[in-house]
N, C-alpha and C positions, 0 to 999 in steps of 0.2 A: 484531431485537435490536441494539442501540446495543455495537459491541465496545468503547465507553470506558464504559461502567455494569458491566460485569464483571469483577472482580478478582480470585476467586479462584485464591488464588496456586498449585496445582494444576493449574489448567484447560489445555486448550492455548494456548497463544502470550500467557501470561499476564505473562510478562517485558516480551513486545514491546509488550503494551497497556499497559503501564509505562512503556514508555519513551516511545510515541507521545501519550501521556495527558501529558506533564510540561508545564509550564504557561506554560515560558519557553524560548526559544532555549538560552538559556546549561544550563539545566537537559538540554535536547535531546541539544545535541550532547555533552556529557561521557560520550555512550552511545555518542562513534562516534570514528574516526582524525581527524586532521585534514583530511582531505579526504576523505568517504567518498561512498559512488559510489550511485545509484541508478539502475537499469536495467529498465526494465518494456515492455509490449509497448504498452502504450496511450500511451504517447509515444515521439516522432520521436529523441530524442538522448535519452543519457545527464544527469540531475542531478549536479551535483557542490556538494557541502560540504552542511555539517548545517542552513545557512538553506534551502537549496533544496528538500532533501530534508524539513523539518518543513512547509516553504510547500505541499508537495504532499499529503501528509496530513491539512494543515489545508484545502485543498480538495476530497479527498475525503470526507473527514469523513462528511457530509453526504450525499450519494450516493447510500449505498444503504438501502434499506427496511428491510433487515437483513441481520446480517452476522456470523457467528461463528465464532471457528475450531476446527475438528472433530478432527484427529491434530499431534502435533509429535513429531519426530524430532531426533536431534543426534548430532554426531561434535566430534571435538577440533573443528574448524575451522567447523564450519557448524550451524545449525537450518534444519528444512527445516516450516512449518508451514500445513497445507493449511487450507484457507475453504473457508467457504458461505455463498451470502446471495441477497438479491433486489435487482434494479435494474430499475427502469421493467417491475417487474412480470413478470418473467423470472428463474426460478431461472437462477446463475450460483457459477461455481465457480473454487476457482485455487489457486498456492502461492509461498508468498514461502520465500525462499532468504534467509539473511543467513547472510552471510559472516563469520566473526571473524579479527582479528588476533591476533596468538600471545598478546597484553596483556587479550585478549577482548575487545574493543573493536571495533562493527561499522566494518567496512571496505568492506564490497558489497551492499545489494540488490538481490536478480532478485523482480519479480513477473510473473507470468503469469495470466490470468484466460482464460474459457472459459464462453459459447459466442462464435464469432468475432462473430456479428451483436451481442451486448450488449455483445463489447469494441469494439465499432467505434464503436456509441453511447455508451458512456462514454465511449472517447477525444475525440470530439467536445465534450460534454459538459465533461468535463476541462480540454478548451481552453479552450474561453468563458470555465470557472472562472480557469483560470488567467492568461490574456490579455484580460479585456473589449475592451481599447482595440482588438483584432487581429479581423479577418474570422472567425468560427464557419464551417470545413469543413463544407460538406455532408453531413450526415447521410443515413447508408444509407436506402435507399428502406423499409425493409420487413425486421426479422428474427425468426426464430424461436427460440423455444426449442428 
């Protein structure tokens, strides 16, 4: 399942598929501080500002087989909203953290994905996406589900 074909405004992390769904930078970032941060396990450093962090969802996009989010949680300050989906044919699983500013306005995301062998191959993956011109890291020999 494509988490950009689902809208029901209901559903879990239905806001966030709103926001990563908009169509234009400009439209993007009015969702986040002026320098909001992304922090995930599958890349090496920190994202920072709303081009970087929309360029990275516009590369995963595409990714995975399917992908939907199952629970979301909130406090004043955070949404905490767990996934499920398929990558290169390996159920895989995780949770994005966004962070709000006191204006609500995201200011952090943490994503974390799981099993270690499919984040290793996405992160690889990821690079290519995101660097063609740059050497593709060797891909783990061999992972499981």
């Amino acid at each position: 399942m494509n988490p950009l074909s689902h809208h029901d405004a209901d559903a879990p992390g239905a806001q966030w598929l709103e926001v990563i769904s908009r169509p234009t930078l400009q439209s993007f970032a009015r969702a986040f501080v002026a320098e909001p941060r992304l922090e995930a396990v599958v890349i090496d450093n920190p994202l920072v500002g709303a081009g970087e962090i929309r360029r990275f969802f516009v590369a995963t996009r595409g990714m995975y087989e399917q992908i939907a989010f199952v629970a979301e949680a909130r406090s004043a300050d955070r949404t905490w909203l767990e996934w499920a989906g398929r990558f290169c044919g390996i159920e895989v699983s995780g949770v994005t953290v966004l962070a709000h500013a006191p204006n609500g306005a995201i200011a952090r995301i943490l994503l974390h994905h799981y099993p270690r062998g499919a984040l290793l191959a996405f992160s690889v993956e990821l690079h290519r996406r995101l660097h063609p011109a740059l050497p593709t890291p060797s891909p783990p020999r061999k992972f499981h589900s």
